[in-house]
Structures are given as C-alpha cells and as structure tokens.
N, C-alpha and C positions, 0 to 999 in steps of 0.2 A: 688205439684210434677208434677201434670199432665200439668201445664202450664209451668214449663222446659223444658217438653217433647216436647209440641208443637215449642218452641222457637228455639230450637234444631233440630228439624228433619225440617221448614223453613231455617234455616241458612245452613241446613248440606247439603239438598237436594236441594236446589237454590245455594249451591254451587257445585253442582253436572253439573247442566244445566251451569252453567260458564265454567266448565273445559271444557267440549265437544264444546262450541260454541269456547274457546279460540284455542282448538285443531287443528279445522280446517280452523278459521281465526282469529286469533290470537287477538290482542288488541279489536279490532273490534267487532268480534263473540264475545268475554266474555260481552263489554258491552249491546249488542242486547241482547244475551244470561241471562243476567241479568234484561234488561225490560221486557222479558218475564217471570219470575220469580218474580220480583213484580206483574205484571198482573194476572198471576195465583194465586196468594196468596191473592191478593185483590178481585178477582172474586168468590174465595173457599168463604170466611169471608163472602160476604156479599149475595152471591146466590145459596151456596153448596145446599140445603135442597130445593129449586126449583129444579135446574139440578138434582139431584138424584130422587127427584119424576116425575119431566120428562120422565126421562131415563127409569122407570120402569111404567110410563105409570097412576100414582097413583092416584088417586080423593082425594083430604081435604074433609071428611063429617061433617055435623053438627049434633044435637044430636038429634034432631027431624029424620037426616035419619036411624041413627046406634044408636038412645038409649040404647040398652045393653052393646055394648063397646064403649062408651062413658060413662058410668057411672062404668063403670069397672076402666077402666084406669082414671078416673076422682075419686074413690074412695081411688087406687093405691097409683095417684099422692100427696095427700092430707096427705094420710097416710106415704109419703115419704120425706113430705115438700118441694115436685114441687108446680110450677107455672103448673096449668093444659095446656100439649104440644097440638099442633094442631094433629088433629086426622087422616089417611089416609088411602084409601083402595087402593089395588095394583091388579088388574084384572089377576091375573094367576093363577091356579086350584093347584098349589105347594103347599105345606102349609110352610111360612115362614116369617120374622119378621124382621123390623131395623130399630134404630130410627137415627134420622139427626137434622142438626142444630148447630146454631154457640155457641148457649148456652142455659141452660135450658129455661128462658124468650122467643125464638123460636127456639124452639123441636115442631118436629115432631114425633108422634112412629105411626107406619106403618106396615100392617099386609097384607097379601094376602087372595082374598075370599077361598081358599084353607085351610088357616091351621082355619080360623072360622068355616067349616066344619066339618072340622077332629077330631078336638082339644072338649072336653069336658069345658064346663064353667072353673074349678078349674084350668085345664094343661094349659089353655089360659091366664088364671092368672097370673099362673107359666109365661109364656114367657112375659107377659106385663111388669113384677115384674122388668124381666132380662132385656128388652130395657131401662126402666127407669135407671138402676142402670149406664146404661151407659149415659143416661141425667145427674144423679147427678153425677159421675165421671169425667164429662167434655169428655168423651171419643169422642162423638159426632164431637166434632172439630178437633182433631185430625185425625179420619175417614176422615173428609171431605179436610185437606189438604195433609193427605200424599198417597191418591186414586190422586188429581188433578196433584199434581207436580208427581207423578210416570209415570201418563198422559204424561204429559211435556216433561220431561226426554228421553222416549222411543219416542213424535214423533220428539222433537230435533234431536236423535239420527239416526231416519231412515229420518229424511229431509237433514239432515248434507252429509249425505251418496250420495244422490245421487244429489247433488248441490253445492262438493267439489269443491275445485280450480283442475284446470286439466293444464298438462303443454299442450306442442305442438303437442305432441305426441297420447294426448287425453286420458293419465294414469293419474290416482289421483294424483295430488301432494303434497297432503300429504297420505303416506301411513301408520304412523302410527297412524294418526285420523283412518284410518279403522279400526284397531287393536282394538281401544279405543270404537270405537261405539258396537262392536262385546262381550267386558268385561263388558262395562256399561250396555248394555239393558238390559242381564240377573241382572247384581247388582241392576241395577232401581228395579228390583221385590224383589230380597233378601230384601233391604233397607225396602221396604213396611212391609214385614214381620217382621223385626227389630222392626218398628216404630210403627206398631200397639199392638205389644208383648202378648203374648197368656196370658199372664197372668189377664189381664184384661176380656176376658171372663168367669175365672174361681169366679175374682172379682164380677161380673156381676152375674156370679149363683148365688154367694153367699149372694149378694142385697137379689135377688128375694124371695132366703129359710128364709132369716130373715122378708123381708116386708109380705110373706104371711105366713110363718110359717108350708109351706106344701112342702121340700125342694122333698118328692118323687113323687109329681103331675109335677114339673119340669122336674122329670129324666123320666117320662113316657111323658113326652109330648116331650122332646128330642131323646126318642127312636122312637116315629112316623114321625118325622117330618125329622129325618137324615132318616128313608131305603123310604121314598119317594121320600128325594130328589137325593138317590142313583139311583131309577127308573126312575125317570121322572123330572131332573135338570130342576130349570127356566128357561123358555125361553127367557127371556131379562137379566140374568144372567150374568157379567161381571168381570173379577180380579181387574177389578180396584175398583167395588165397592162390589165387595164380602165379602172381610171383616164387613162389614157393619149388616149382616144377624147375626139372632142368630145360624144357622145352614150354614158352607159351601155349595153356592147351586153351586159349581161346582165338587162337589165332587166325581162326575160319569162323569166329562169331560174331559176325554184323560189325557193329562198332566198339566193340572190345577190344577189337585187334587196336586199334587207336591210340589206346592207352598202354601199347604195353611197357612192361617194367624189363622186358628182353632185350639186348639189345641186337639185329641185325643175325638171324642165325644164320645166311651167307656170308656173314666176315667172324662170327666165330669158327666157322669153320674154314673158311680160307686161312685165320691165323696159324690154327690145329694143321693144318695140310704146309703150311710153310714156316713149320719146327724142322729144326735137326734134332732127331732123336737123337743121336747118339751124343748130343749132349747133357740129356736126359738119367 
C-alpha cells in the first residue's frame, strides 16, 4: 500500500510543479517545470537521509561511540526483523527522534542528545520501537519525497512570481499565474499533510507497544518530549521536514502548529495508556 502512496503523491505533486511552470509560461514552463520534478525525485531517492542529517546537523555514530543505543536499537531492530539502520546523533538539547532513508537496507534512526537525557532507558525504547515501525512501514520514503517536492512546489511558486513575463507596461502578464501561485503555496503544505496521513503515526505507536510490549513507557515518554518541545522548539526545526519527528517540533511555532502532519499527541497518548499490555 505504502508504495501506491509513494507512486502517487510523485505523479500528483510533480504534477503540481507542471501546472505552475505551465501557468506562467506555458508549453515551455511545464517542460522545465517537469525536469525539475524528476531532479528532485531523483535527488530525494537517492540523498534524502544525507540532506535531512545535514540539515539537522547529525553525526552517524558507531557502536564503540554510543554502545547503549546502539545496542538498543540493534536489539529493537532484530527483534523487528530490520536490517540494523545507521545510528545518528542530532546536537540539540530538544529531546526528539526520526528516522530517514530510502528503504530499510539504509535507515537511519536518529535521536537528539536532548531526548537521551530526558528520556529513561525503557521510554527511549518506547520511541526507538516508533522510528523503526516507520523503517518497516516504508514510511521513511515517503517522508523523504513529499518534504522535497513540497520544497519544490513553493520555491517554483515564489520564483515563478517574480520572473513572470511582464508586458510593456511593466505589469505581469499573466495575472492569473499570480492568482495560481497565491492558492498553490498554501495547497503545496495541505498536500504535505495529505500525503504523509496522520494515520501512520498512530501506525507507528502501535509498532512500538507490540515490539516492546510496554505501550505506557511510550505514552510517558510522549508526554515529555511534546511540553518540551511546546517550551523550547528545535532550533533547526523546519515544515518541510517536521513530519519526520516522533513529536511536532514546531508545535510552539507561531502558525506552523496549523499545519501539523501530527496528529493530536493527547489522544496518541490516551490510545498508548489504554493498551492492554499483556496482550502485547
């Protein structure tokens, strides 16, 4: 199913990046508009999980440096029948989690020294459990191309804008390409949230309470990790790759919260607190 979805939200959202390029110059712009929509797609597939540990500034450790979680998540993965992912630390004091990668073979699961702090061995568990479920879900790739082209979309959008054709007069000449840039940029975000579908988080709890079997070490390690990151949001925190976090880390930022691709971490956690473990 999950590779519908990917197939789908590339054809639908690279058809998206056509409309606007045709918009403003017509046969022309679709087909630019379209190499750029391969290039992003191919650049997602094959570097996503570089540029996302880039971005957030992350180190790959080995197990000599992070023994504990490495042997955590190396325990996890075994017991989940992964391929053990490459391991990453993300230098921000937030406590927060997300893994990457084009498929489980390279996964990434990635953690901030922040939530290794916070977080009690079992609750860290709990959240390693949740990153995984979205390595075996394939969710991973997804994440990694409907963040790039949403990318795409909105800088298409604000390049399109102001490198319009102009008549003589020095007015845009097309004025309903503005029209179009002004409905799309916001849809580019709706679309995001479409495509990553909250549902898959709750998918993802539900991994973690069956891999560890402790579904309320989960729900207490999601109550710390959301009012911290209500106080004090990541600082390298982005929409484009927010989704990506077990926890919204834009959740206390302005009108981001608006948009989020989370759904409700009071009734993720109400679910986690009314599991019977011991069906687990």
């Amino acid at each position: 199913m999950n590779g519908f979805k990917t197939f789908f939200l590339i054809v639908f959202m690279t058809g998206l990046l056509m409309l606007i390029g045709g918009a403003f110059y017509g046969q022309q712009g679709t087909i630019v508009a379209f190499g750029i929509g391969l290039l992003v797609n191919g650049v997602s597939y094959f570097f996503c999980d570089k540029m996302v540990l880039a971005r957030y500034k992350a180190r790959v450790v080995t197990r000599d440096e992070e023994p504990k979680l490495y042997a955590m998540i190396e325990s996890l993965a075994m017991r989940a029948g992964l391929p053990m992912p490459r391991v990453a630390i993300v230098p921000d004091s937030t406590p927060n989690a997300f893994a990457t990668g084009r498929n489980p073979k390279h996964a990434v699961v990635a953690v901030t020294q922040g939530i290794m702090s916070t977080l009690t061995p079992q609750e860290l568990e709990g959240v390693l459990g949740h990153e995984l479920g979205h390595v075996k879900h394939r969710d991973i790739l997804i994440g990694c191309f409907s963040g790039a082209l949403a990318q795409a979309i909105m800088f298409v959008s604000r390049m399109a804008m102001f490198i319009s054709p102009r008549d003589r007069s020095g007015r845009s000449a097309s004025p309903i390409a503005g029209i179009l840039v002004m409905v799309l940029a916001p849809l580019a975000a709706m679309l995001l949230q479409m495509a990553i579908s909250r549902s898959r988080e709750y998918m993802a709890d539900d991994f973690s309470a069956k891999l560890t079997s402790q579904p309320r070490l989960l729900a207490s390690a999601l109550e710390k990790i959301s009012g911290l990151n209500r106080r004090s949001p990541m600082r390298a925190a982005e929409p484009a790759t927010a989704h990506m976090m077990i926890v919204n880390p834009l959740s206390g930022a302005s009108l981001a919260s608006l948009f989020s691709t989370h759904p409700p971490i009071e009734k993720r956690i109400e679910r986690l607190k009314n599991m019977n473990p011991t069906i687990y």
